[in-house]
C-alpha angles and dihedrals in degrees: 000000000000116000112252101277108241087254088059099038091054087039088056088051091049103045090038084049094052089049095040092048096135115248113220114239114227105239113221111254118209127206111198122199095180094115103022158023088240130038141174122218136170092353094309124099121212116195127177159213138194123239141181145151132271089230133307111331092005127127130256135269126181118252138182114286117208144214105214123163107290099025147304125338127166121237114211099186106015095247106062107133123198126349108015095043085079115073104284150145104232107120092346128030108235134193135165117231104219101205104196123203086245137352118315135190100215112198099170136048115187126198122198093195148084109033119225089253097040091089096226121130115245111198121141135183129221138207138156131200114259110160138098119280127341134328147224108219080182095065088044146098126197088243088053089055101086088045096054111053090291116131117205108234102185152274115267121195136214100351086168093071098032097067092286088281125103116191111235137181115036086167103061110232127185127215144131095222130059140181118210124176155121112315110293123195097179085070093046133336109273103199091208130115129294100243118115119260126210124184147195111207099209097163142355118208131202151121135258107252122255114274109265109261116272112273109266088254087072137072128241117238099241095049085049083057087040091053094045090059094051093058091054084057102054095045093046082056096053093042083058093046088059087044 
């Protein structure tokens, strides 16, 4: 059997080059809200803000988060005591609006209460802003959200008695803002049961989302491996030609 010739042999490590160019793995980001109503990780800044409702059907006002021990609640009237100091929808129903520096793909969202024997009831509900431009949570009500640029992440049960961590998002959405609270069946129906859930937010976990593809003027790098090859090819061709 002849030996490769050295055309075939450049154009191998081209071409094995252009299949084996490394892709680069998305570390998981977590954002931890043990100590604080705002936080930094991994170069991007998450603030946030309280919300609920004025009653069933009414529209929403801002209200205090808080950092408690095991995580985020909002305080509607700055002396609601357990369970309705965590983030809940007995009476109201709350969520905190989590505002990051630049468009995230959560994938976790950790409570640090209630405990699984503690018999309260843990459901939350998830949504991330989709739309064009900016919005106005004041002229809204939580009905009004999917209509208005608002995506439907997802209800999560019983994150009480699965860790503390529900896994959200299987469809990878991006935004940079997110609405996380109790179980709310005005946004979407939820199908669970009719107890009450209250809630600490303790962390939220993601990823940064891919960069968007080269513009079609440029060149991918495994095609510009591929190319290259090419070229040794052709001038190991013409040095046997001389030859």
């Amino acid at each position: 059997m002849k030996a490769p010739t050295l055309h075939k042999r450049l154009l191998a490590a081209a071409l094995g080059g252009a299949l084996l160019a490394p892709v680069t793995a998305l570390a998981d980001i977590t954002w931890s809200f043990a100590s604080g109503t705002s936080t930094s990780s991994g170069g991007i800044s998450v603030g946030t803000s309280g919300w609920a409702d004025t009653g069933t059907g009414g529209t929403l006002r801002q209200h205090t988060v808080v950092p408690w021990s095991g995580g985020l609640g909002v305080n509607l009237f700055n002396s609601e005591s357990s369970p309705n100091h965590a983030v809940d929808n007995d009476g109201a129903d709350e969520f905190v609006l989590f505002a990051f520096s630049e468009a995230v793909t959560l994938n976790e969202v950790t409570i640090g209460w209630p405990s699984a024997s503690s018999g309260y009831d843990s459901d939350i509900s998830v949504l991330a802003y989709t739309g064009a431009g900016s919005f106005d949570l004041t002229t809204e009500t939580y009905g009004d959200l999917t209509s208005d640029g608002w995506s439907f992440i997802g209800h999560y049960a019983n994150l009480a008695q699965t860790s503390g961590t529900a896994t959200i998002n299987t469809g990878q959405v991006s935004s940079s803002y997110w609405l996380v609270g109790a179980a709310n069946d005005q946004v979407s129906p939820t199908g669970l049961t009719g107890a009450k859930d209250y809630v600490k937010i303790l962390s939220l976990s993601g990823v940064t989302p891919p960069p968007p593809p080269p513009p079609n003027n440029s060149v991918p790098e495994p095609l510009s491996l591929g190319l290259l090859g090419l070229g040794l090819v052709g001038l190991a061709r013409r040095r046997r030609s001389k030859d």
